[in-house]
Gaussian input, Z-matrix of N, CA and C with variables (Angstrom, degrees):
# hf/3-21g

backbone

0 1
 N
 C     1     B1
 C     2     B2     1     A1
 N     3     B3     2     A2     1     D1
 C     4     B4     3     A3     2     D2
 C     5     B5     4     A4     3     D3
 N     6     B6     5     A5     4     D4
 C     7     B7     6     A6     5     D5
 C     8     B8     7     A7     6     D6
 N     9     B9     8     A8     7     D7
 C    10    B10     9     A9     8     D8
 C    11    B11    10    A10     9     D9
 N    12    B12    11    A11    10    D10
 C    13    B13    12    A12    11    D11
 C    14    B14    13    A13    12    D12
 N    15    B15    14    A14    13    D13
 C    16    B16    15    A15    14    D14
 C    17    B17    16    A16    15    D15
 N    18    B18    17    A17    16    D16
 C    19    B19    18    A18    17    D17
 C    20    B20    19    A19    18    D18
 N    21    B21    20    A20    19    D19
 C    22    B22    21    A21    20    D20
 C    23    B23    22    A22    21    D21
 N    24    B24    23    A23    22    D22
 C    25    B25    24    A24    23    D23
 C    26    B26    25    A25    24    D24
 N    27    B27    26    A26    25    D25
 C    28    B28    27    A27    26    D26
 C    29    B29    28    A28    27    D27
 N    30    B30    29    A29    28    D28
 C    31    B31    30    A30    29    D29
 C    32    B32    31    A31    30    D30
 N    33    B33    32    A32    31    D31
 C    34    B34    33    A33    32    D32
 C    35    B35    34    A34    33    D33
 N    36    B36    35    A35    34    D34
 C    37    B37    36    A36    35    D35
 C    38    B38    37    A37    36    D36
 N    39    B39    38    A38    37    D37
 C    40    B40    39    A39    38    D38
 C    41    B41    40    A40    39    D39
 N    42    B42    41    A41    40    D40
 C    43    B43    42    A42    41    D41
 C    44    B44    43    A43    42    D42
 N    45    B45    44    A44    43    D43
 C    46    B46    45    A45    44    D44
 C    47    B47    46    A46    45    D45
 N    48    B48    47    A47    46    D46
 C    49    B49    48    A48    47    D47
 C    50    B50    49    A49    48    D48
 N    51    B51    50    A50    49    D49
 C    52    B52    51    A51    50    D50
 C    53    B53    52    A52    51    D51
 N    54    B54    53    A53    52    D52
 C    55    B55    54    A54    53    D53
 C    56    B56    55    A55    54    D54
 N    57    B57    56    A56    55    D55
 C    58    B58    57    A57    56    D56
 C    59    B59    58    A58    57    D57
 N    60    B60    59    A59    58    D58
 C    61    B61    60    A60    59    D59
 C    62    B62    61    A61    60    D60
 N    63    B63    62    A62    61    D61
 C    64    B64    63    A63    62    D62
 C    65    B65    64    A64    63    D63
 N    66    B66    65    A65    64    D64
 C    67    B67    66    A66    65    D65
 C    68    B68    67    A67    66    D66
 N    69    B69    68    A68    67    D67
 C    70    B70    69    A69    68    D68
 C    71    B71    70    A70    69    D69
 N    72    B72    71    A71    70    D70
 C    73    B73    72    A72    71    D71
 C    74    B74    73    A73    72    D72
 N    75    B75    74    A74    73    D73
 C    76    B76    75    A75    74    D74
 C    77    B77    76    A76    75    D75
 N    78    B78    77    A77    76    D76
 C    79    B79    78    A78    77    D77
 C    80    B80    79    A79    78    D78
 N    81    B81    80    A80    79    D79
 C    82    B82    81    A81    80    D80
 C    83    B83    82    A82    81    D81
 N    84    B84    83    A83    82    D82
 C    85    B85    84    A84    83    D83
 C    86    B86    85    A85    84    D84
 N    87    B87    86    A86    85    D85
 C    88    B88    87    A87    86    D86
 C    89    B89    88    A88    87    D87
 N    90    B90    89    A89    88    D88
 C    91    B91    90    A90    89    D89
 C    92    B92    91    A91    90    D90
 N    93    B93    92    A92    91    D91
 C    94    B94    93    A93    92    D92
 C    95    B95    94    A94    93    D93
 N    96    B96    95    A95    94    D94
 C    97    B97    96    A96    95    D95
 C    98    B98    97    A97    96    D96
 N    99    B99    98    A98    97    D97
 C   100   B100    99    A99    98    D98
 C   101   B101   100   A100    99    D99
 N   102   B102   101   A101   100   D100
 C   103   B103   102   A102   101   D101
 C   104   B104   103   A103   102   D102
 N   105   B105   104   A104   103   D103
 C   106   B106   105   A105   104   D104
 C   107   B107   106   A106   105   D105
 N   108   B108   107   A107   106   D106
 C   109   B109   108   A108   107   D107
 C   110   B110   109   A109   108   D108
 N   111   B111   110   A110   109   D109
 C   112   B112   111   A111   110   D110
 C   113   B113   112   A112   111   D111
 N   114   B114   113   A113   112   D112
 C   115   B115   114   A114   113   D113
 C   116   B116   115   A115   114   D114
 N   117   B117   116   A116   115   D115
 C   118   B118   117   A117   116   D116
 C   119   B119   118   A118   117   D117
 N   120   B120   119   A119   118   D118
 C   121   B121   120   A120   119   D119
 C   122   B122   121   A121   120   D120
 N   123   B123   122   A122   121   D121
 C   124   B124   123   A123   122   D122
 C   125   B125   124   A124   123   D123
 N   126   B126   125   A125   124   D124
 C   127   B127   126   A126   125   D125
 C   128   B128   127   A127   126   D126
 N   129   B129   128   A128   127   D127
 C   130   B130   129   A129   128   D128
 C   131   B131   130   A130   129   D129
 N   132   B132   131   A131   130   D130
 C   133   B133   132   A132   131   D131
 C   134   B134   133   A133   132   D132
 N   135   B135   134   A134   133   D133
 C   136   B136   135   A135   134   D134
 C   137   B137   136   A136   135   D135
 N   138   B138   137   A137   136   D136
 C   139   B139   138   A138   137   D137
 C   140   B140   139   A139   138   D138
 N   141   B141   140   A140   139   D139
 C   142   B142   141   A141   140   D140
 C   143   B143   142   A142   141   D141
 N   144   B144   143   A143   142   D142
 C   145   B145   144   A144   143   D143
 C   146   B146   145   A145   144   D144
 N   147   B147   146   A146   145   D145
 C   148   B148   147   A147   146   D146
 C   149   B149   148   A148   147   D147
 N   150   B150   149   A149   148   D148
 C   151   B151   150   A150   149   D149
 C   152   B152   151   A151   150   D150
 N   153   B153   152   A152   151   D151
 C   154   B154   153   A153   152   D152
 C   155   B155   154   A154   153   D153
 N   156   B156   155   A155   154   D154
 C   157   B157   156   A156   155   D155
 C   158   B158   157   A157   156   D156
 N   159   B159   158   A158   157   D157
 C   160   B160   159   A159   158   D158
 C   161   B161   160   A160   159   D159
 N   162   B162   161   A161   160   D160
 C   163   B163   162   A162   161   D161
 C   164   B164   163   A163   162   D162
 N   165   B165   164   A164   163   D163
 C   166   B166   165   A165   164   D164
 C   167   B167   166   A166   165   D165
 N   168   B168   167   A167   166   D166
 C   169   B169   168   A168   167   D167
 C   170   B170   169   A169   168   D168
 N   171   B171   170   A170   169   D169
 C   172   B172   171   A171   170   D170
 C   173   B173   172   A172   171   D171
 N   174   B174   173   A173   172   D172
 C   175   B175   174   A174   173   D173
 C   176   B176   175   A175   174   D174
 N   177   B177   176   A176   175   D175
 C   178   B178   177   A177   176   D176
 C   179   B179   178   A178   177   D177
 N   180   B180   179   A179   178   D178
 C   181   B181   180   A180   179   D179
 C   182   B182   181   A181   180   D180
 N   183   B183   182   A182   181   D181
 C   184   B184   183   A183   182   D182
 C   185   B185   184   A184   183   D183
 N   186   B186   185   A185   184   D184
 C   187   B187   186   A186   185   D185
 C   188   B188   187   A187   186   D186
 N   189   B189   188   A188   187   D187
 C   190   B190   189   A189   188   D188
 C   191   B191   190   A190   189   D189
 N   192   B192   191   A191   190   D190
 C   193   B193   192   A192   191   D191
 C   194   B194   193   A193   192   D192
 N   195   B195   194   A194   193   D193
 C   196   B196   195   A195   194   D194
 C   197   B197   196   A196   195   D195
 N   198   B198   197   A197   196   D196
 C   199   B199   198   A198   197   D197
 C   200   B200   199   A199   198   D198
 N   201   B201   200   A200   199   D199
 C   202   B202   201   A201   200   D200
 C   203   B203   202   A202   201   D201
 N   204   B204   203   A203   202   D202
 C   205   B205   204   A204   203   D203
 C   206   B206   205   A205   204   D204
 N   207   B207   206   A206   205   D205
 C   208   B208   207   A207   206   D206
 C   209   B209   208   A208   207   D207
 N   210   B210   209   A209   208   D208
 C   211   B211   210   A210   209   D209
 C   212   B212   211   A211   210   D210
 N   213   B213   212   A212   211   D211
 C   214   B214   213   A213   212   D212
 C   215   B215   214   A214   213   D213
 N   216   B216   215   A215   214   D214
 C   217   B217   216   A216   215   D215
 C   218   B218   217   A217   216   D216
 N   219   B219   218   A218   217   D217
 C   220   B220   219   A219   218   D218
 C   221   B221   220   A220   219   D219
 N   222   B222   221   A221   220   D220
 C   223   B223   222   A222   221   D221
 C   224   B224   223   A223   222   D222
 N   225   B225   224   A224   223   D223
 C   226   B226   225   A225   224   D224
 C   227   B227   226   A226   225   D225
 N   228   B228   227   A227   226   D226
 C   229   B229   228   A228   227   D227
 C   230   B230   229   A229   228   D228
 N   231   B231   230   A230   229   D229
 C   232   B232   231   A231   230   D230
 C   233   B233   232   A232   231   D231
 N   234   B234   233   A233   232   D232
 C   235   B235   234   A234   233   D233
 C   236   B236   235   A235   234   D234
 N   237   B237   236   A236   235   D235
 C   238   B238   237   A237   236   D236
 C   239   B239   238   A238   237   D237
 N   240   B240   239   A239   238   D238
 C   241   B241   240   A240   239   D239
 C   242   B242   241   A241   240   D240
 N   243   B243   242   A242   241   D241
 C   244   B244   243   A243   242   D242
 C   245   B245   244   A244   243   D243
 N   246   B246   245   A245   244   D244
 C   247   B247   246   A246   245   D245
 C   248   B248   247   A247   246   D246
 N   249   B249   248   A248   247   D247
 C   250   B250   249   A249   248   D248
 C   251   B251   250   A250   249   D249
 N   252   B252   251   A251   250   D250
 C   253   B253   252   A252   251   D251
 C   254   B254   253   A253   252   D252
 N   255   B255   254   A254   253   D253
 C   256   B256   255   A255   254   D254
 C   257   B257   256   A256   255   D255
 N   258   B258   257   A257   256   D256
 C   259   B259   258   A258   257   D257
 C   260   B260   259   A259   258   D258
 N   261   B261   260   A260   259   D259
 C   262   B262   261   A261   260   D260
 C   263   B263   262   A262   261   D261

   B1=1.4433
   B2=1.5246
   B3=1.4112
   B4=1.5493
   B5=1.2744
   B6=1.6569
   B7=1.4219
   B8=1.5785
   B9=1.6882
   B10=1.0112
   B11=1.6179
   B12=1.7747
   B13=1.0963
   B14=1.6419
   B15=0.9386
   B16=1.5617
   B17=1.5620
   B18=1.8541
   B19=1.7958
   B20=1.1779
   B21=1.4325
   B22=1.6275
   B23=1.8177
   B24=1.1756
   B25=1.5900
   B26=1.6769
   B27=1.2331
   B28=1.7724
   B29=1.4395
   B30=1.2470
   B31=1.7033
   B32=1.5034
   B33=0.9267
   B34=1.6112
   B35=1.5838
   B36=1.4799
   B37=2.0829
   B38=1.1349
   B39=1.6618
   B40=1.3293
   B41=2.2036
   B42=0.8610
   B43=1.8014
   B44=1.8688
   B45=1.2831
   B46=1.4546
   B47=1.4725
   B48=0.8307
   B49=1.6587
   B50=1.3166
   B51=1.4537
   B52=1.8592
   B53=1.3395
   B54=1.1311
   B55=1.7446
   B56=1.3130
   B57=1.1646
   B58=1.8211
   B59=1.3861
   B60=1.3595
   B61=2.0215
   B62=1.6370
   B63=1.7432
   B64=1.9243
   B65=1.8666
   B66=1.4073
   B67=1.8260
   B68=1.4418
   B69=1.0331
   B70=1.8257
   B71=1.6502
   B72=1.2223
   B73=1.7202
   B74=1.3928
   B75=1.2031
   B76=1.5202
   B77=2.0447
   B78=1.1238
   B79=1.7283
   B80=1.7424
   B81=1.2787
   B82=1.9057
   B83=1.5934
   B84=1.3440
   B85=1.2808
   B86=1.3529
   B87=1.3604
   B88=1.8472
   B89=1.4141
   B90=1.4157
   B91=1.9360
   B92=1.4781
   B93=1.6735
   B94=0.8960
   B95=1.2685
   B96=1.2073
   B97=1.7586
   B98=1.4159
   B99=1.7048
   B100=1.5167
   B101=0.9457
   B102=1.5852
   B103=1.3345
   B104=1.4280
   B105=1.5124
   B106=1.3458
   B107=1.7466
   B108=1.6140
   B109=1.0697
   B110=1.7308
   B111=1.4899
   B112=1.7060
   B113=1.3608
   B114=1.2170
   B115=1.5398
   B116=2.1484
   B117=1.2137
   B118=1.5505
   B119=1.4703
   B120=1.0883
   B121=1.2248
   B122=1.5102
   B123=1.1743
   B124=1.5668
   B125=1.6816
   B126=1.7020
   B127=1.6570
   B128=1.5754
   B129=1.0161
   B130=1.2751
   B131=1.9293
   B132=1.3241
   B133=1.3311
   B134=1.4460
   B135=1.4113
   B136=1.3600
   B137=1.8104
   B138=1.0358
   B139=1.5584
   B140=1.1968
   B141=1.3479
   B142=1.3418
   B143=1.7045
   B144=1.3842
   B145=1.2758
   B146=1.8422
   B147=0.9659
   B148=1.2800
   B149=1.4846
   B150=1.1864
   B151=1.5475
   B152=1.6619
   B153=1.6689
   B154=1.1143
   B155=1.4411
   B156=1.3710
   B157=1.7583
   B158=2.1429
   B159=1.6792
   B160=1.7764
   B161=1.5383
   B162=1.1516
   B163=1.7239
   B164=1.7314
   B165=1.5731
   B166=1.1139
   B167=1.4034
   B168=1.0153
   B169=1.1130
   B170=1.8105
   B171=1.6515
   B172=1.1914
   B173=1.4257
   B174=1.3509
   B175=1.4592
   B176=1.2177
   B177=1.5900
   B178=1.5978
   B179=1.0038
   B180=1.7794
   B181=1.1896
   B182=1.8900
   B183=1.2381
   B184=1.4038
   B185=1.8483
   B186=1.1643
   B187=1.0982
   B188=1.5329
   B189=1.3432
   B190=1.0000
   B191=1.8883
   B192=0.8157
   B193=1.6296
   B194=1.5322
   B195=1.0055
   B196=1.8675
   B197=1.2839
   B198=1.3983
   B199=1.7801
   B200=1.9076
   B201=1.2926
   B202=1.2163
   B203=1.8472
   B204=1.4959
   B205=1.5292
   B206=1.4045
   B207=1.3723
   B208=1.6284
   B209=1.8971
   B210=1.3420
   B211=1.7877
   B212=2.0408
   B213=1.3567
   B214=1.6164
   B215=1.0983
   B216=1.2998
   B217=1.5767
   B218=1.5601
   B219=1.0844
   B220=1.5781
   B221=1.9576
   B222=1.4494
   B223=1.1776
   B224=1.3577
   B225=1.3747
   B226=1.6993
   B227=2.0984
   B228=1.0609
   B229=1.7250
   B230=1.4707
   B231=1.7922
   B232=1.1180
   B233=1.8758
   B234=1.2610
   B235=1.2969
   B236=1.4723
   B237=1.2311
   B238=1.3566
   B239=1.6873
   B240=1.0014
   B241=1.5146
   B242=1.1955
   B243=1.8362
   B244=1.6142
   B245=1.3839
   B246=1.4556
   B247=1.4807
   B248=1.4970
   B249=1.2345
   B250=1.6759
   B251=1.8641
   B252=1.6038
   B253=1.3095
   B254=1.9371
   B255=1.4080
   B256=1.6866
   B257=1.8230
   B258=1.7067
   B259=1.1590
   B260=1.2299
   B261=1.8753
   B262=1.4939
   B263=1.5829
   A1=108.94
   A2=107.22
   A3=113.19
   A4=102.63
   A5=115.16
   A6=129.82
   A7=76.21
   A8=116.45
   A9=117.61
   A10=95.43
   A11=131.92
   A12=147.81
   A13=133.88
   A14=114.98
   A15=151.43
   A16=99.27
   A17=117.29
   A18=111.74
   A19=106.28
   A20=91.65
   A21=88.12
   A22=99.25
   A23=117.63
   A24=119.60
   A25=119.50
   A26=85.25
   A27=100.40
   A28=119.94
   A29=112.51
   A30=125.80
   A31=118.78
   A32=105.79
   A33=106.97
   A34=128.33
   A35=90.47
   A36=80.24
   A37=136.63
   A38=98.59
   A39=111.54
   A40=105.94
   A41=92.50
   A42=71.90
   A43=91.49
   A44=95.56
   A45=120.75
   A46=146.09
   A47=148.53
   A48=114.50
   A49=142.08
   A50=87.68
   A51=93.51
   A52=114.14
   A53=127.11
   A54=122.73
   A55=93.07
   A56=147.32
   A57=143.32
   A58=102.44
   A59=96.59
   A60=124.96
   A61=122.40
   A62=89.86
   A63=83.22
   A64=126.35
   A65=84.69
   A66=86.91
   A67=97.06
   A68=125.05
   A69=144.21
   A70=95.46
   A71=121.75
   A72=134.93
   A73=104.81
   A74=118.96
   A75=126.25
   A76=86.86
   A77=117.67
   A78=115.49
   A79=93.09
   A80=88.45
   A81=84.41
   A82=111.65
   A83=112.89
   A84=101.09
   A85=155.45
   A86=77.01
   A87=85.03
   A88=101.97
   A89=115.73
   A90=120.35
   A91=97.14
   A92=133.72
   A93=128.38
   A94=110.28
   A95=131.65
   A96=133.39
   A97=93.23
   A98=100.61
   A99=107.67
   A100=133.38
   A101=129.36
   A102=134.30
   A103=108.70
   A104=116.42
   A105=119.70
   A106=94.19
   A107=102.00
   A108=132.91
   A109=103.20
   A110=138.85
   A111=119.11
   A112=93.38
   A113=106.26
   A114=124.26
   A115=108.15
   A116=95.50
   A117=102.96
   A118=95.51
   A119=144.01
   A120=124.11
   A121=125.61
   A122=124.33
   A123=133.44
   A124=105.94
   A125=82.15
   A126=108.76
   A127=108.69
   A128=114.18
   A129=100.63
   A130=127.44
   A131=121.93
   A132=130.28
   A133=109.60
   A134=128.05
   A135=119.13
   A136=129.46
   A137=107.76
   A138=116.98
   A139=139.87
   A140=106.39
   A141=134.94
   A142=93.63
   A143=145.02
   A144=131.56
   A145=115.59
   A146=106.13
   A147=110.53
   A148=125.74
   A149=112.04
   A150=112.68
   A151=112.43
   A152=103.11
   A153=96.63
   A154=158.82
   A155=82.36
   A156=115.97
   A157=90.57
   A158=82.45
   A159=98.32
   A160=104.86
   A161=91.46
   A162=101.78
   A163=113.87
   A164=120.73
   A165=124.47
   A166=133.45
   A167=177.82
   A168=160.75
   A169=105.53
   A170=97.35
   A171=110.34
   A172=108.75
   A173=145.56
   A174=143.43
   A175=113.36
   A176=122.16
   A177=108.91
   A178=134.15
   A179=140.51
   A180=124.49
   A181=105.31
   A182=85.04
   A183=101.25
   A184=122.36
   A185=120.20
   A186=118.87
   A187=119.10
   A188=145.14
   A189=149.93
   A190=94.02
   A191=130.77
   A192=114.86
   A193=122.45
   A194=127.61
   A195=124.65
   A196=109.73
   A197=113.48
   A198=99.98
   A199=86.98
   A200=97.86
   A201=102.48
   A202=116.30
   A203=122.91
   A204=121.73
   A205=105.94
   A206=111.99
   A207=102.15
   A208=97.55
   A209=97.56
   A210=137.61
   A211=78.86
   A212=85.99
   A213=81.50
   A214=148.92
   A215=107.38
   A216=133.04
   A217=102.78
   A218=110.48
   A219=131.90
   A220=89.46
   A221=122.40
   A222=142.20
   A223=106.65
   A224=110.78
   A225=115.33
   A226=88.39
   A227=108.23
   A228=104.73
   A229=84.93
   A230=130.10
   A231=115.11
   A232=82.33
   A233=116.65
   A234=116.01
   A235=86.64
   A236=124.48
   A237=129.39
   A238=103.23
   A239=112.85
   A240=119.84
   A241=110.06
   A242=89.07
   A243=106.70
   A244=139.84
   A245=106.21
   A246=126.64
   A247=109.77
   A248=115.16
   A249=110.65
   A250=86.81
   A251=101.34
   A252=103.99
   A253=139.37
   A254=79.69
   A255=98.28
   A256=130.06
   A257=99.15
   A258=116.21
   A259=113.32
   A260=133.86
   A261=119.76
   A262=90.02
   D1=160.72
   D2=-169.50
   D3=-157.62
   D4=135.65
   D5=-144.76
   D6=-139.05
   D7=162.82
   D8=178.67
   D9=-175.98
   D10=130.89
   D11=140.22
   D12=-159.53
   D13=152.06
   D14=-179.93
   D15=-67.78
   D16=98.25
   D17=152.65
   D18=-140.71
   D19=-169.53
   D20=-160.27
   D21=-107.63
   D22=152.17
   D23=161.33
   D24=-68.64
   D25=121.67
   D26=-172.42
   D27=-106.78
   D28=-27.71
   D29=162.09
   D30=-38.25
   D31=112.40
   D32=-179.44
   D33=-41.28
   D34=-62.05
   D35=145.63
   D36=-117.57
   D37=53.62
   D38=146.67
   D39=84.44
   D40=-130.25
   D41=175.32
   D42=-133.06
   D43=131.31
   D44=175.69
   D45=-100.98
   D46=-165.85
   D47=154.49
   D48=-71.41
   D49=-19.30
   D50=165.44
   D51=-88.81
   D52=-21.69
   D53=161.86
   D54=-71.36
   D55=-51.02
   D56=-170.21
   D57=-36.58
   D58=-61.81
   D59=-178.90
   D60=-49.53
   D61=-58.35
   D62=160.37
   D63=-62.95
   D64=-30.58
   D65=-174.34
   D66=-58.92
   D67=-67.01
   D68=-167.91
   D69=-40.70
   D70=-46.75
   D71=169.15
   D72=-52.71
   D73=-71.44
   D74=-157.56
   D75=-56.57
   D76=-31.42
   D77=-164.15
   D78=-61.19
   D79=-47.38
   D80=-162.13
   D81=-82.34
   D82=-21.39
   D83=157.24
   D84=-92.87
   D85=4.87
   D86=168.21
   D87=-131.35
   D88=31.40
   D89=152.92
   D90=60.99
   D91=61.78
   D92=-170.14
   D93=-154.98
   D94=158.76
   D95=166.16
   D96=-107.67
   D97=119.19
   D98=134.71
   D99=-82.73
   D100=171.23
   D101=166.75
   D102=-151.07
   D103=138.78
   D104=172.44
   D105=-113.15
   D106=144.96
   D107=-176.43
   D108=-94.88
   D109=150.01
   D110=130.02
   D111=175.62
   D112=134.78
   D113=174.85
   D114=69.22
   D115=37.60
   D116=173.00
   D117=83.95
   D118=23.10
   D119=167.05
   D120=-153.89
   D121=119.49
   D122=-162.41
   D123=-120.44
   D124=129.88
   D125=-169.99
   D126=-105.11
   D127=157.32
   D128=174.99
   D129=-112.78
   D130=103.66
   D131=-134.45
   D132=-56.47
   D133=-8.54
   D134=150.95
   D135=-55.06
   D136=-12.24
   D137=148.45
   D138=-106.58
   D139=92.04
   D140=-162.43
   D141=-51.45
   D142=-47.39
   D143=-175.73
   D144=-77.65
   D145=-32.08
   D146=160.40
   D147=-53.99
   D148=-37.70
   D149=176.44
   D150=-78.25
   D151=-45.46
   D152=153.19
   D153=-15.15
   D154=-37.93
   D155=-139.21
   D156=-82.46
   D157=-34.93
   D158=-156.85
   D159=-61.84
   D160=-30.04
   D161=172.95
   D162=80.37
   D163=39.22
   D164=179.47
   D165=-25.83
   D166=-45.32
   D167=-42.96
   D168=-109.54
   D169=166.80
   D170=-168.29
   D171=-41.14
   D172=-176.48
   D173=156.14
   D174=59.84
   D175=-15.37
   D176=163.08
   D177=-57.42
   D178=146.59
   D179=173.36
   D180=-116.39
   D181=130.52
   D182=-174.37
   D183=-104.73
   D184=168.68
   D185=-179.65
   D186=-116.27
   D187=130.96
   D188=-63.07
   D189=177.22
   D190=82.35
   D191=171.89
   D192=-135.40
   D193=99.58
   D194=176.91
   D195=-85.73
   D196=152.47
   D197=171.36
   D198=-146.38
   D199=152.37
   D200=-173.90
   D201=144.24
   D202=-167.35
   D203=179.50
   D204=-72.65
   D205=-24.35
   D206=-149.53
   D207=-150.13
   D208=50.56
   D209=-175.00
   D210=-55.96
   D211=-105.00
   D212=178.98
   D213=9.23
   D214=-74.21
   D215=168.16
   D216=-50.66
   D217=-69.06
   D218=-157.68
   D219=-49.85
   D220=-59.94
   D221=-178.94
   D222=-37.35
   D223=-53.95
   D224=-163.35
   D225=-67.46
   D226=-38.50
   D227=-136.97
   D228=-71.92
   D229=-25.69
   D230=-138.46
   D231=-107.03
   D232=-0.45
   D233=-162.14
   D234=-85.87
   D235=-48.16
   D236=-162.92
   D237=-64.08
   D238=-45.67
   D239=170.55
   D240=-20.19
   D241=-78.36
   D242=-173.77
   D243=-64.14
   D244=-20.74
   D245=179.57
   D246=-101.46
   D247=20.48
   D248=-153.57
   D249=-102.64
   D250=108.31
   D251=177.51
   D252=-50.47
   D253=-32.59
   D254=172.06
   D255=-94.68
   D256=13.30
   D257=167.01
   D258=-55.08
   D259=124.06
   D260=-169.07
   D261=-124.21

């Protein structure tokens, strides 16, 4: 299965290493590959320096893709991560 959407980064600074760290989490626990998409190029969120790398900042909109049994799930949890306004 394959889940797929477009949000925006809501974390104040934007995604960090501990958002890197939960994303890389959310991969292995719900038996899934993420991938973040932005500016032509998609990493895959089990590499915490790679995501890094993209250089998120607040107001970006990023792209969003799980593939796997439990795509869905995995999608919502990691969206909330990323969009989660009171992330410090």
């Amino acid at each position: 299965m394959r889940a797929e959407k477009s949000i925006l980064v809501g974390g104040i600074r934007g995604i960090h290493g501990r958002v890197a760290t939960r994303l890389a989490g959310i991969a292995d626990r719900y038996g899934v590959r993420l991938f973040l998409r932005h500016d032509g190029k998609t990493v895959e969120c089990s590499s915490i320096l790679d995501v890094l790398a993209l250089a998120l900042v607040r107001g970006a909109t990023v792209g969003l893709l799980a593939e796997g049994p439990r795509a869905e799930s995995a999608l919502a949890a990691a969206a909330d991560i990323i969009n989660d306004q009171d992330e410090a």
